[in-house]
C-alpha positions, 0 to 999 in steps of 0.5 A: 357696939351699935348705934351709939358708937360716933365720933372720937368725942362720943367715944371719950364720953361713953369711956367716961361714963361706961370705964369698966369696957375696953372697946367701942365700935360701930357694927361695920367694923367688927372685924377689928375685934380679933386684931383689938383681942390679938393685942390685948390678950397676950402673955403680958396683958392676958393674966395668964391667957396666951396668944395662939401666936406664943404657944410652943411646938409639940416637945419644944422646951424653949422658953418663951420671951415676949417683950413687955409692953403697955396693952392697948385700950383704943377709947381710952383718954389717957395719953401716957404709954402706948396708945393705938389708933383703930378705925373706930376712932375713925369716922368712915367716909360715906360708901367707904368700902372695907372689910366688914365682918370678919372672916376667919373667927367663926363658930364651929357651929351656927344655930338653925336660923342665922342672920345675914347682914346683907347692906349696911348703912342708910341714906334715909334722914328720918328725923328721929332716927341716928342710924345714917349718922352712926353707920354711914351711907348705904354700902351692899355686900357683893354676892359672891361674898354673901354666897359664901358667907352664907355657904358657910353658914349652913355647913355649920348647921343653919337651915334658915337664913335672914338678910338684913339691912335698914333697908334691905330692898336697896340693896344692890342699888350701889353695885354694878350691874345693880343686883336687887333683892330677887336676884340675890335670894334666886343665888342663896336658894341654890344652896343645898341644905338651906331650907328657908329665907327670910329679911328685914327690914323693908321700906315701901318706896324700894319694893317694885312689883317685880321684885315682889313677884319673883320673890314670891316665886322662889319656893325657899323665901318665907310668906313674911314682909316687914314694913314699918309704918312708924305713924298713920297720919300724913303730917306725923310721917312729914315730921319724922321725914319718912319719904311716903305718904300713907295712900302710898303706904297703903298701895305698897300693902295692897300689891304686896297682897295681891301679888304674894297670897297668903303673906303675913305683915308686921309693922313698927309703930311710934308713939309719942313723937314731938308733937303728936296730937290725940287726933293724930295718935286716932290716926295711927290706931285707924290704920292699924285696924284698917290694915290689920298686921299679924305683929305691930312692934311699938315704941315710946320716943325717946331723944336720940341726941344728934337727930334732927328731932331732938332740937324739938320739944319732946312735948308729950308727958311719959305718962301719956307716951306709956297710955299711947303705946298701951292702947296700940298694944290692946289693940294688936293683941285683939287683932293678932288673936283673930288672925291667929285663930284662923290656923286653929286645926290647920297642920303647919310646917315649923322649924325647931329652934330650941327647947323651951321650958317656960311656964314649967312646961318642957316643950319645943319652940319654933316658928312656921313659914308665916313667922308665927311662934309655934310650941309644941311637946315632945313627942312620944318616945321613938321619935328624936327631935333635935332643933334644927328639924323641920315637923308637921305640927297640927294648931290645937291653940292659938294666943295673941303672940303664938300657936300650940300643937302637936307633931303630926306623921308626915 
């Protein structure tokens, strides 16, 4: 399931090279999994694992008769026997509007952050990227499901909710009335026992000063903006088609921060893109120590057949690619730990995610408003932390990547 996920023939050729999986789809059609399970995991292709739909009354000794049948596998090339046509061997048609996740299956219980899928598909044509061609043009959910999606969510246990989308600031775009991003986060936050929201990823042309401020103003939407920048040279950014260019990037940063105090940014950055030259590569990491983000995700290019880019030469050696992606990574690192320091002795307050163990340390892991990992011990005996918690925790350490304290008394 994801990107990979095409058309019928990229479908038989993953079969071909992956035999041992039954089913492929793309991540808008989830909810034919429990139909593809309600067919395959039967008395007769189940090995022993019975369908709810066969199981017999309380006291009723009557025997169960199925009539037997071929299981269906939807990727499958073999031509004999039954075969089912599911919608993954479909290419749906752009802004077609379907059920996308399903409804009925769910968890009985969620974990204290929970992901929100709020728009799906992209209308960008970034040269290096499949995802357009994978899951189709840009389709927002309506509020009033993701209300109840997300109603859902927190009655089985999740305290932090993050919207999703390629780019999530489009989203309403294409519903009436046009409901943005502010708007549906003022509707989440009237939710009792939601105590924070966050979303990605964002793209700088979506996000208008309006949207920013309000967002800002709604206490349960966390200090935390996503907006990658992919490359800092204007000619790098026209290559890879990126719809901006950077004294627009660079604007879009300087209203974020002027609007919303306080806000913490992470970018995503490629390296080694067909063509890049080591003055352009000088460029990416000048605007890095320009702007200076909190988290800076790097990649390597790799092809991505059926992409625009990948009728170019992918021209730049692996080796170089790996020193090009370790010099952002130094960099960063540098930058993350003075920005970082600055928390040192400061008390935030941090969601409890899990328990961690790491290092051979029992410890807590979760992460402050600012998305910033904190860690801390347990606390001494008489008080009961359970994820899902909300703790004061004053920063006595800090690294690159994360803080570390200790629980204070509120």
């Amino acid at each position: 399931m994801g990107c990979m996920i095409g058309n019928q023939k990229t479908i038989d050729e993953l079969s071909k090279r992956y035999p041992h999986i039954d089913l492929f789809m793309k991540v808008e059609q989830a909810d034919i999994l429990p139909h593809f399970l309600e067919e395959r995991w039967t008395p007769i292709s189940g090995a022993g694992c019975l369908d709810i739909e066969y199981m017999p009354n309380e006291g009723n000794d009557e025997e169960i008769t199925v009539e037997p049948f071929l299981p269906t596998f939807a990727t499958s090339t073999i031509t004999s026997g039954k075969r089912t046509v599911l919608p993954m061997a479909i290419t749906p048609k752009p802004g077609e509007r379907i059920a996308h996740y399903p409804s009925k299956i769910e968890p009985a219980k969620a974990s204290p952050t929970a992901w929100l899928p709020v728009i799906l598909g992209c209308n960008k044509v970034c040269t290096y990227c499949i995802v357009p061609y994978r899951r189709g043009r840009e389709r927002s959910r309506p509020v009033d499901e993701l209300v109840t999606e997300a109603n859902s969510l927190v009655a089985r246990g999740a305290k932090e909710l993050t919207l999703l989308g390629q780019t999530v600031e489009a989203y309403g775009l294409d519903l009436p009335g046009q409901p943005d991003l502010a708007h549906l986060m003022s509707q989440l936050s009237e939710i009792d026992g939601l105590e924070r929201i966050r979303f990605m990823t964002s793209y700088p042309r979506h996000m208008t000063d309006s949207m920013i401020e309000r967002m800002a103003n709604l206490p349960k939407v966390c200090e935390h903006l996503n907006i990658p920048v992919q490359a800092g040279d204007d000619e790098l950014l026209r290559r890879m088609k990126r719809g901006y260019t950077l004294d627009e990037y660079r604007e879009k940063i300087r209203r974020v921060r002027e609007l919303w105090p306080g806000i913490t940014l992470s970018t995503d950055v490629i390296v080694g893109f067909c063509g890049e030259t080591e003055q352009e590569f000088q460029h990416t990491l000048d605007l890095l120590k320009e702007i200076r983000f909190d988290v800076v995700h790097v990649a390597a290019y790799s092809v991505r057949p059926g992409t625009v880019a990948a009728r170019w030469e992918d021209d730049i050696p692996l080796p170089e690619k790996k020193h090009r992606l370790h010099a952002v990574e130094e960099l960063q690192a540098t930058i993350a730990l003075e920005i970082n320091q600055q928390y040192l002795g400061k008390v935030e307050e941090v969601l409890v995610e899990e328990e961690n163990s790491s290092h051979g340390r029992q410890q807590w892991k979760g992460r402050n408003r600012a998305n910033k990992l904190v860690f801390f011990p347990q606390p001494d005996e008489g008080s009961c932390i359970q994820a899902g918690d909300l703790v004061k925790v004053q920063i006595e350490r800090t690294t690159a990547w994360s803080l570390q304290g200790c629980t204070v008394a509120v």
